[in-house]
C-alpha positions in Angstrom: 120.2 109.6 102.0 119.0 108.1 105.3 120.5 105.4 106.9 118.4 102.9 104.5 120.9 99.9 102.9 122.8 101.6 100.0 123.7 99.8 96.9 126.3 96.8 97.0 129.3 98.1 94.7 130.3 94.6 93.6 125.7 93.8 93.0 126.3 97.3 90.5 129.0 96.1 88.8 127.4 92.9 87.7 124.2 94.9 87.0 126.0 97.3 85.1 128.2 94.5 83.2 125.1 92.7 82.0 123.6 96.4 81.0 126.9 96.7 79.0 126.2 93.7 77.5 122.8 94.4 76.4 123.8 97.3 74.7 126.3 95.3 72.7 123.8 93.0 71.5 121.1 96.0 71.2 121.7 95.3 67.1 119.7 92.0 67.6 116.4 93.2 68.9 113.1 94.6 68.1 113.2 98.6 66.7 110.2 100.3 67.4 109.1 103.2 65.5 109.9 106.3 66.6 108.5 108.6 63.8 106.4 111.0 66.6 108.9 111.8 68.2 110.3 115.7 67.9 114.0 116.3 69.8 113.6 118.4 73.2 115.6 119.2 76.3 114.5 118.8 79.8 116.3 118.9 83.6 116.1 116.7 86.6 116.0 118.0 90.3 116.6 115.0 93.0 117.3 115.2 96.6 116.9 118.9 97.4 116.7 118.2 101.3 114.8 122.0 101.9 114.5 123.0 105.3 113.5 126.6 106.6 117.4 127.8 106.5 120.2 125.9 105.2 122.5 125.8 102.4 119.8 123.5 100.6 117.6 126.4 100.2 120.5 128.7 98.2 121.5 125.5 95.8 118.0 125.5 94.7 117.7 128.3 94.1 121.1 128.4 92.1 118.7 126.0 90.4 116.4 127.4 89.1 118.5 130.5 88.4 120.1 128.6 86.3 117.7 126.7 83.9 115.2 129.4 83.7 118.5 131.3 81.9 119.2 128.2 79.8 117.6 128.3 76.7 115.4 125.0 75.5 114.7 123.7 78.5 111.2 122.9 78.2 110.2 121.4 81.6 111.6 119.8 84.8 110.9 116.2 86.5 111.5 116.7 90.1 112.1 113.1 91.9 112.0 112.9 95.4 113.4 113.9 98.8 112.5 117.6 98.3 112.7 118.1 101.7 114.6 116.7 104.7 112.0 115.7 107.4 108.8 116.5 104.9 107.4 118.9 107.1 104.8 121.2 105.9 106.6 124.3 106.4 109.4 123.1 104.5 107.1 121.6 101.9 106.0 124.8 101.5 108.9 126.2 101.1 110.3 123.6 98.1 107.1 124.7 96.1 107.6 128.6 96.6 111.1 127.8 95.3 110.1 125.4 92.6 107.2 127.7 91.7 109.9 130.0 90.4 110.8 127.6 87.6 109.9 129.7 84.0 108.5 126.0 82.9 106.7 123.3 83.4 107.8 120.9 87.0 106.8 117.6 87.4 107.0 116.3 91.2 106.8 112.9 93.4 108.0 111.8 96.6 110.9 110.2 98.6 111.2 108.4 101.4 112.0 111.5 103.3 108.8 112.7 102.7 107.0 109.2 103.1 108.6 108.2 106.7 108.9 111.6 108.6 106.0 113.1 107.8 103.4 114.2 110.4 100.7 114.4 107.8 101.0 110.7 107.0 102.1 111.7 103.5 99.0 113.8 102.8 100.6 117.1 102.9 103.0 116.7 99.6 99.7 116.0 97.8 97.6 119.0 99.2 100.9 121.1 98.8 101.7 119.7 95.3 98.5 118.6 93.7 99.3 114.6 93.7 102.4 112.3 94.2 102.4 110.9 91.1 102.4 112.9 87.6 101.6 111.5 84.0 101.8 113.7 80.9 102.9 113.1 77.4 105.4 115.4 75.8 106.9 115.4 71.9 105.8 111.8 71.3 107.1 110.6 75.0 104.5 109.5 78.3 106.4 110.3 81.2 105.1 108.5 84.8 106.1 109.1 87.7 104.9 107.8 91.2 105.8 107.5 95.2 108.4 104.7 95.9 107.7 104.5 99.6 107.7 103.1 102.6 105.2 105.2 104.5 105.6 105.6 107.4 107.5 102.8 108.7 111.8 102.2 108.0 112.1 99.5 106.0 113.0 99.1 102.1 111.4 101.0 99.1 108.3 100.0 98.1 105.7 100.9 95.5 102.0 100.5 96.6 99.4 98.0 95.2 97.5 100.9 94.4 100.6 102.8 92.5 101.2 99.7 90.6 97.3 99.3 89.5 97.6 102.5 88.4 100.3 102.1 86.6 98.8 99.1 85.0 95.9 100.3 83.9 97.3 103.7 82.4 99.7 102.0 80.2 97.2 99.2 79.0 95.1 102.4 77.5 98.2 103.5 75.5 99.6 101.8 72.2 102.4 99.5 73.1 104.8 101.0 70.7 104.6 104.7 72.1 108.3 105.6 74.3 107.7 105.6 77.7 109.8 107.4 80.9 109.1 106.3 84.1 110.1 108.0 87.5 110.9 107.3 91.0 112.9 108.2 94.0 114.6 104.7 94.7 116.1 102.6 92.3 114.1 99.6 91.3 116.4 96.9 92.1 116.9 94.7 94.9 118.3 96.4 98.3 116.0 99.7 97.4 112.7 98.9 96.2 111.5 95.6 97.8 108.3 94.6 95.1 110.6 96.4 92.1 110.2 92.7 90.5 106.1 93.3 90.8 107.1 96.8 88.8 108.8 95.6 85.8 107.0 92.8 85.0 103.7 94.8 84.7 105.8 97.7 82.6 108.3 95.7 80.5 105.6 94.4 77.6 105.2 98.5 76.5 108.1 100.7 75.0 109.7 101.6 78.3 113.3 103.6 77.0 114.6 104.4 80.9 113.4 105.1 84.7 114.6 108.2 86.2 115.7 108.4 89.9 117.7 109.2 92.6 118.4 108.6 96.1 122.1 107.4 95.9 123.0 111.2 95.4 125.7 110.5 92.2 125.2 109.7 89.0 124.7 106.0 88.1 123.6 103.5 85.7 121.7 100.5 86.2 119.7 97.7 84.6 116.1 97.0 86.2 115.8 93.7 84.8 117.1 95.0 81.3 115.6 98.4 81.3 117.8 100.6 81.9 118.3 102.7 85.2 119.6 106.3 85.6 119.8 107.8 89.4 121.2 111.3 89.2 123.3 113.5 91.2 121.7 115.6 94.0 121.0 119.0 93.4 123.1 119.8 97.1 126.5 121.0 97.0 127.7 118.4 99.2 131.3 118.6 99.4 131.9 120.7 96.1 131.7 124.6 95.9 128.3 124.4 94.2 125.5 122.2 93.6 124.0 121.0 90.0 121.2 119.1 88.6 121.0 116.7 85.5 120.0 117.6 81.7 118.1 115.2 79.5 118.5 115.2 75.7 115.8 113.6 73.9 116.7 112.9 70.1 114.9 111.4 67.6 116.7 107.8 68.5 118.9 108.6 71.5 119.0 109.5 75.2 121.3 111.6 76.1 122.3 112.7 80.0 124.5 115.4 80.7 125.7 117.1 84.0 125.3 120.5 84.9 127.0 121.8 87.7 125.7 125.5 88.8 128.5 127.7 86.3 130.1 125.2 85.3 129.9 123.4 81.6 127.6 120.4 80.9 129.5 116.8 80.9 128.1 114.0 79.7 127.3 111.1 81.5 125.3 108.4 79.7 123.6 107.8 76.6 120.9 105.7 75.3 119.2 104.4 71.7 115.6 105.2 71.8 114.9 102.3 69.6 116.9 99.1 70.9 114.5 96.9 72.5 117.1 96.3 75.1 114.8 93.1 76.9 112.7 90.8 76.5 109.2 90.1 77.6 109.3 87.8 79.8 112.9 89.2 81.9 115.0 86.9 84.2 113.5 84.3 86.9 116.5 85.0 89.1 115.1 88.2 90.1 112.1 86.7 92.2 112.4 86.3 95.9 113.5 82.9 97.1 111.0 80.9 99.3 113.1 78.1 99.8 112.7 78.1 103.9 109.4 77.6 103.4 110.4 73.8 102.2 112.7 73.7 105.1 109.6 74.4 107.7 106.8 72.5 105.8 104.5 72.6 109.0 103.9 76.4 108.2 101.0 77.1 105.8 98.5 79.5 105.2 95.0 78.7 106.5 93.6 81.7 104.7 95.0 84.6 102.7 93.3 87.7 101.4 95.1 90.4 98.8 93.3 93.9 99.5 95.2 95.8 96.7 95.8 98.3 99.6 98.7 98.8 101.0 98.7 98.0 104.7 101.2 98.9 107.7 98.7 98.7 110.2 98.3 95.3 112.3 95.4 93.4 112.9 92.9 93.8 115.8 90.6 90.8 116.9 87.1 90.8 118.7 85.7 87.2 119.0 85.5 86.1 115.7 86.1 89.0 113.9 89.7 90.6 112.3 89.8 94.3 112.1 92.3 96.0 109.4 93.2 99.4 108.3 94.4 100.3 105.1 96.2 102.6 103.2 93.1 103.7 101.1 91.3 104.3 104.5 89.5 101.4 104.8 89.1 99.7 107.8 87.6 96.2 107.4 86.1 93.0 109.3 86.9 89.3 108.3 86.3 86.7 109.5 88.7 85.0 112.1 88.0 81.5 111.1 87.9 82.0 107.1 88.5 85.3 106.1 85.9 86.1 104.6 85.3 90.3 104.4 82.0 91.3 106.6 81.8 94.4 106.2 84.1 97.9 105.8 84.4 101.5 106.7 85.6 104.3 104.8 87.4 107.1 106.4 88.6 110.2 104.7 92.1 108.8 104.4 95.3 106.3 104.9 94.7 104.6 108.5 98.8 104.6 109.5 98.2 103.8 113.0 96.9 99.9 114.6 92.9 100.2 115.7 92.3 98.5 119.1 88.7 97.2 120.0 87.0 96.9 123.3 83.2 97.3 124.5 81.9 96.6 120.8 83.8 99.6 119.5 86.2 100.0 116.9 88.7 103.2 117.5 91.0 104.5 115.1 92.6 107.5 113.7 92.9 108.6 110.0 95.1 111.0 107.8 92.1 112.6 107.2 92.3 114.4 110.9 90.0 112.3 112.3 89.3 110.1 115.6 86.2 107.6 114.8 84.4 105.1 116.9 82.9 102.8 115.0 80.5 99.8 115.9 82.4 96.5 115.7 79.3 93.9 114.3 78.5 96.3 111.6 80.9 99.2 110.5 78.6 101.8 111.5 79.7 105.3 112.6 79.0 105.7 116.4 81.3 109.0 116.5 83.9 110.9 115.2 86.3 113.5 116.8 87.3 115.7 114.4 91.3 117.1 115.2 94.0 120.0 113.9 95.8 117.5 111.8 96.5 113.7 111.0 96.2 111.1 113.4 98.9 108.3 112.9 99.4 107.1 116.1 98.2 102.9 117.4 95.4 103.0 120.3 95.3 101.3 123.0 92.4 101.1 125.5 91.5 100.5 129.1 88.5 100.2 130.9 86.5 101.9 128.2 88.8 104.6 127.5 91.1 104.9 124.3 94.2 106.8 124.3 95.8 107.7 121.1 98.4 110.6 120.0 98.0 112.5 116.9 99.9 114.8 114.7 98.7 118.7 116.1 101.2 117.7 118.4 98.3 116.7 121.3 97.8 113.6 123.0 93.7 112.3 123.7 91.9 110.2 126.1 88.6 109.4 124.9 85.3 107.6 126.6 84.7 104.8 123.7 80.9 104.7 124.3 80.2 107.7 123.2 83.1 110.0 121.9 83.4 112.0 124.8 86.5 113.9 125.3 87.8 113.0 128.6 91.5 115.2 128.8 94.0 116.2 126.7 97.7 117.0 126.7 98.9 119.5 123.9 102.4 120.4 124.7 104.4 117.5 122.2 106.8 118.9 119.7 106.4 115.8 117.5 103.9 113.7 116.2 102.7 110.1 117.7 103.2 107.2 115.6 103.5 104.4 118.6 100.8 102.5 120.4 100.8 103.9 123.7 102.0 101.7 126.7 100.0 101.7 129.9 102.0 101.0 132.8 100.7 101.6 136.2 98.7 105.1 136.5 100.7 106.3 133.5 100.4 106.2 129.9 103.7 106.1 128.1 104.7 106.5 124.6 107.3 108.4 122.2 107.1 111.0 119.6 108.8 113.0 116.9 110.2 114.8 119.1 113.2 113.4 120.7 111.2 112.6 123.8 109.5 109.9 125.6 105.9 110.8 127.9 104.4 109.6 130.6 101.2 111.5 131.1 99.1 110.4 134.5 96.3 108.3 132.9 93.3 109.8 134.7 94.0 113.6 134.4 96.9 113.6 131.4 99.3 116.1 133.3 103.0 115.3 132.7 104.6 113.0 135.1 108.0 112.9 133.8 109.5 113.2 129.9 112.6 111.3 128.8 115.2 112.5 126.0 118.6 111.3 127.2 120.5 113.8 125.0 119.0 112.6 121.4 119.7 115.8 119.3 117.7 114.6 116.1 114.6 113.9 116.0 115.9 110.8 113.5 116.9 109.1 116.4 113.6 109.7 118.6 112.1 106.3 120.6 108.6 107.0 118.3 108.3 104.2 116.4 108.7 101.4 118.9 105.9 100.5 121.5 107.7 100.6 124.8 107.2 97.7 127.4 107.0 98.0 131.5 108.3 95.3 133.8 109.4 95.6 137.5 109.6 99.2 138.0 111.1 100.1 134.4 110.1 101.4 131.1 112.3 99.8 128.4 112.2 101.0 125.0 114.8 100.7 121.9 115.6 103.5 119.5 117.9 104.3 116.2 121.0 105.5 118.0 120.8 102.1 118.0 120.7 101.7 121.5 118.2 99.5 124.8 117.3 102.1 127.6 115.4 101.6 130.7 114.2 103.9 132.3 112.5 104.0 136.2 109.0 103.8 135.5 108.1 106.4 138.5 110.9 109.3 137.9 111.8 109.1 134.3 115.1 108.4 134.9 117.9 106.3 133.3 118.6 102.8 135.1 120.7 101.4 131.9 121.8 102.1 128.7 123.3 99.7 126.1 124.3 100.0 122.6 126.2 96.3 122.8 123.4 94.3 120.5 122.7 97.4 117.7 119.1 96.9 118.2 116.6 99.4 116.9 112.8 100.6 117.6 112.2 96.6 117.8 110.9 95.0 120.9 108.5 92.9 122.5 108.3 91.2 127.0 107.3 88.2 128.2 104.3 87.0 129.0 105.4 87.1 133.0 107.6 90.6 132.8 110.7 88.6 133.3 112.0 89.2 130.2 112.4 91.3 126.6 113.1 91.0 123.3 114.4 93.1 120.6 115.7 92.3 116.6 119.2 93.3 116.0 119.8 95.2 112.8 121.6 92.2 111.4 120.4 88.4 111.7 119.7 88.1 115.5 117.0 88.3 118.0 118.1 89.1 121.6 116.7 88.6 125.3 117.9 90.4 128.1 116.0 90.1 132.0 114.1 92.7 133.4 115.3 92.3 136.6 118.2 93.6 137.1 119.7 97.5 137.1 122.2 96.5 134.6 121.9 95.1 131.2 121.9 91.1 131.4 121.7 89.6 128.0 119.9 85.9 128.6 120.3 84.5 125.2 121.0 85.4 121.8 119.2 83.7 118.3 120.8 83.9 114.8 117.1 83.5 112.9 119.4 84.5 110.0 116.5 86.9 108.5 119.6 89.4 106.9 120.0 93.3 107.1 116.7 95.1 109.3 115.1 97.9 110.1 111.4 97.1 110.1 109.9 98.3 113.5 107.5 95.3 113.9 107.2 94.4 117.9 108.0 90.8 119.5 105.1 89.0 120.6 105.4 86.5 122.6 102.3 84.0 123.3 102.5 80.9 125.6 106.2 80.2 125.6 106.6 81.1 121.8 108.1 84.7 120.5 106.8 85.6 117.1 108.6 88.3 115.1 108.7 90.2 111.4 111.3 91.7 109.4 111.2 94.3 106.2 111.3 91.1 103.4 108.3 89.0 104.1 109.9 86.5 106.7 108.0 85.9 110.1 109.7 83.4 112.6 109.0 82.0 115.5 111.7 81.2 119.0 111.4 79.4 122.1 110.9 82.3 124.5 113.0 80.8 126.9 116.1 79.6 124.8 116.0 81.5 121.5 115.9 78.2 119.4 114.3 79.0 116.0 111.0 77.0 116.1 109.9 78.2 112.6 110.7 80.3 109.5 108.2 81.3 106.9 108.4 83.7 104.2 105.1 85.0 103.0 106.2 87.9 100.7 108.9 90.3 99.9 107.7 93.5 101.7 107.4 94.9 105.3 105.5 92.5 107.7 103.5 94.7 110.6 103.7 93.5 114.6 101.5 89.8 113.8 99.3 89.6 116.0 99.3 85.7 117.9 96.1 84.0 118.3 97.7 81.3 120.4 100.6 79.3 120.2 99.9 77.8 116.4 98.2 80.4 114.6 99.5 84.1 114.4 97.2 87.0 112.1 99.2 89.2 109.8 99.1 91.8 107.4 101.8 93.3 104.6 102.8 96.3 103.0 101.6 94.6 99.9 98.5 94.3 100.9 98.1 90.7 102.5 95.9 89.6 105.3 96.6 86.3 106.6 96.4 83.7 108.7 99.2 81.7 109.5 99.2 78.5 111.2 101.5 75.6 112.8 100.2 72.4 111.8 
């Protein structure tokens, strides 16, 4: 597990309460006929964590030993976290491994896959054949899909796109036929933020039980009345040998046992596979509340636009024009005034990193290992740069030249007119996901890597690189776009802790971990000051003055637990900000008094981009672009 919120013990309790309670009252609902199906056996793998040389490795391949010497087993749903950083190499090495099964695997994603990986989440696919799987088996249809996030930290989430799917393939089956969904996270509050979205599309067909993991132990929960089993991780952990889980599919039960590697199945659960166990419609209480909307009723939407795309990019404006990358590898102009679409682009792949626009010229990179420039009034191609691997890292541009870091471990500069290639640095061990920083005559940004760059801006030779003594690349300053103010760098990273650093030598001025503040910052308009998000409730200024950290002011916006590496923005003495579960605020830059509150949704909000003082651009997760506005 990463250091993603875990499950409340006292919120399972009264989950698992109420599921007890549903099963004692199973005698009162709707039977469904069960007649196709024919009793079989099957295992689940969960969080196998592979790298290239670790005890992970030798438990699964105890694994697979094992069931390929245990009669009946007649396939195996693999569900997420197969590997620790989801590196190629390492996704490689899962499917060697995995390959080895005597049966049938069935494979998806977790979040280890979706946030660390340099591809952008393209490699498990090439590597695996897709991230989601659908097959029917004895009489059961078994789904299983990616629960997110990619790319950025924040909660689980399943895509627009995943859910459409989803949608579509069960509305082509007969609604009495058993269904088994799958998925790394549990769908419940605190893991999955849109699980809500989930259940209501699935809970009108036969759905007997979702399948997961993540929590690495053996647990039952109720989705909103369908029941919930997350299963032990197939790592040893603390015990002398790892284990997996065993399915038993009867003719009207569900039955889970656990198999430790030489040891003796023990059961674990058990479930009727004809109990209607909720109803159609579910419980209202398991919406999002939008109450602070009511309690800042100047805040509306001027326009709104649902892509069904996901979207952790953040919106780029040109005059009157919006520009938008998506997760389907779109990139898109609305309109600034009404949002109305203009026209769109389709790259190869997923567009993970924010566009910028100068000159006329669009620039951004795709999954699809490519740089483009295209033409800002009508979507056309003007160039294309094509590169080693994926390109997830934000642009930024100057005087006609965009800089942007990609994932073959090589940072570009680029003349916008006309794609040429002006220098490149290839020594990074990580890949860029940031927006590079230009401050001075160097350009300045973080990677994968542990380390933080700055490259001289005309030739791109190394001027100095920053580490501080990280040790895992977890805790790399990647994610967050550093700011520059009188002589220092400051940037904010997962340890958690605020550095700056000497903008000319590389060197550490300060270092505080006082506010927990993490990959989350934003400066002033006049350098005199920056911003960052705690991790809990609070938004925090400190001066860029002095050589030691001076904390000016502190702000409880009260926005909960966070993660969600969307910048600070400030614009004409108001800071706007985001958070993971749809709520962006605004402050008064220069006392932290909450000015506004306005929750727009329940997923990941990107860096909003402020127009002026009243009316900020945004983009979701869920695939919202919006204007927001003060009256």
């Amino acid at each position: 597990m990463n250091n993603t919120k875990k499950n409340n013990q006292s919120h399972f309790n009264v989950l698992l309460g109420g599921f007890r309670g549903l099963l004692l009252l199973s005698f009162q609902l709707i039977l469904f006929s069960l007649s196709a199906i024919t009793p079989f056996h099957f295992a689940l793998l969960t969080d196998l964590h592979i790298t290239q040389s670790t005890t992970a490795v030798e438990d699964l391949e105890n694994s697979v030993r094992q069931i390929n010497s245990t009669p009946n087993i007649e396939f195996v749903l693999v569900t997420g976290d197969v590997t620790e950083f989801g590196d190629k190499k390492s996704l490689e090495k899962a499917k060697e491994l995995l390959d080895k099964l005597s049966v049938p695997y069935y494979i998806t994603s977790g979040n280890h896959e979706t946030k660390w990986n340099a591809s952008g989440h393209t490699d498990f696919a090439e590597i695996f054949g897709s991230d989601r799987f659908d097959f029917e088996h004895k009489g059961i249809r078994f789904f299983g899909f990616n629960t997110g996030p990619v790319l950025r930290m924040a909660d689980g989430h399943v895509s627009p796109q995943d859910i459409s799917w989803l949608k579509n393939e069960l509305c082509a089956l007969d609604k009495s036929k058993p269904v088994i969904l799958a998925t790394h996270y549990p769908l419940q509050y605190g893991d999955v933020d849109n699980w809500y979205e989930l259940t209501d599309v699935v809970r009108t067909h036969n759905i007997r039980a979702v399948l997961g993991g993540h929590y690495h132990r053996n647990a039952i929960f109720s989705y909103d009345g369908i029941p919930g089993l997350i299963n032990r991780s197939n790592l040893r952990g603390k015990e002398d040998a790892g284990g997996y889980s065993v399915y038993s599919i009867t003719s009207d039960g569900l039955i889970v046992y656990e198999q430790t590697i030489g040891g003796v199945p023990k059961r674990w659960a058990g479930f009727s596979m004809t109990a209607k166990y909720f109803d159609e419609k579910g419980s209202d209480t398991k919406y999002p509340d939008f109450s602070v909307n009511k309690a800042f009723p100047q805040v509306e939407k001027t326009w709104i636009v649902k892509t069904e795309a996901g979207i952790y990019t953040s919106p780029v404006t040109l005059k009157n024009r919006v520009f938008v990358g998506d997760d389907l590898g779109n990139l898109t102009s609305y309109n600034l005034k009404n949002g109305k679409k203009q026209w769109s682009f389709q790259a190869g792949n997923r567009i993970a990193g924010t566009p910028a626009v100068a000159d006329g010229v669009v620039v951004f990179g795709s999954a699809d290992k490519n740089i483009y420039g295209v033409n800002a009034n009508n979507g056309k191609l003007i160039w294309k740069i094509p590169t080693n691997e994926a390109v997830l890292g934000a642009v930024t541009i100057e005087n006609g030249i965009a800089y942007i870091g990609g994932s073959d471990n090589t940072f570009r500069a680029i003349w916008i007119k006309n794609g040429t290639l002006l220098w490149e640095y290839d020594k990074l061990k990580g890949y860029v996901e940031t927006k590079p920083l230009i401050a001075g005559n160097n350009i300045i940004f973080g990677a994968w890597d542990t380390n933080l760059y700055a490259l001289n801006k005309d030739f791109g030779h190394l001027v100095w690189k920053w580490t501080n003594g990280i040790k895992t690349i977890h805790n790399s300053p990647a994610a967050v776009w550093a700011v520059s103010a009188n002589g220092k760098v400051f940037v904010v990273n997962p340890e958690p802790a605020m550095t700056a650093i000497d903008l000319e030598t590389g060197k550490t001025i300060w270092r505080t971990k006082q506010s927990m503040v993490r990959e989350s910052i934003g400066i002033s308009e006049d350098g005199s000051r920056i911003y960052a998000k705690t991790m809990r409730d609070s938004v925090v200024c400190y001066s860029t003055v002095e050589n030691t950290p001076v904390k000016i002011w502190s702000s409880n916006v009260g926005y909960g637990y966070e993660h969600n590496p969307s910048m600070l923005m400030e614009k004409d003495g108001t800071v706007f900000g985001s958070t993971k579960n749809g709520v962006i605020f605004a402050l008064d830059a220069h006392t932290g008094k909450v000015i506004w509150k306005h929750k727009i949704g329940n997923s990941l909000v990107n860096t909003v981009v402020p127009i002026d003082k009243r009316n900020i651009l945004v983009t979701t997760a869920s695939g919202e672009v919006c204007k927001l506005s003060e009256l």
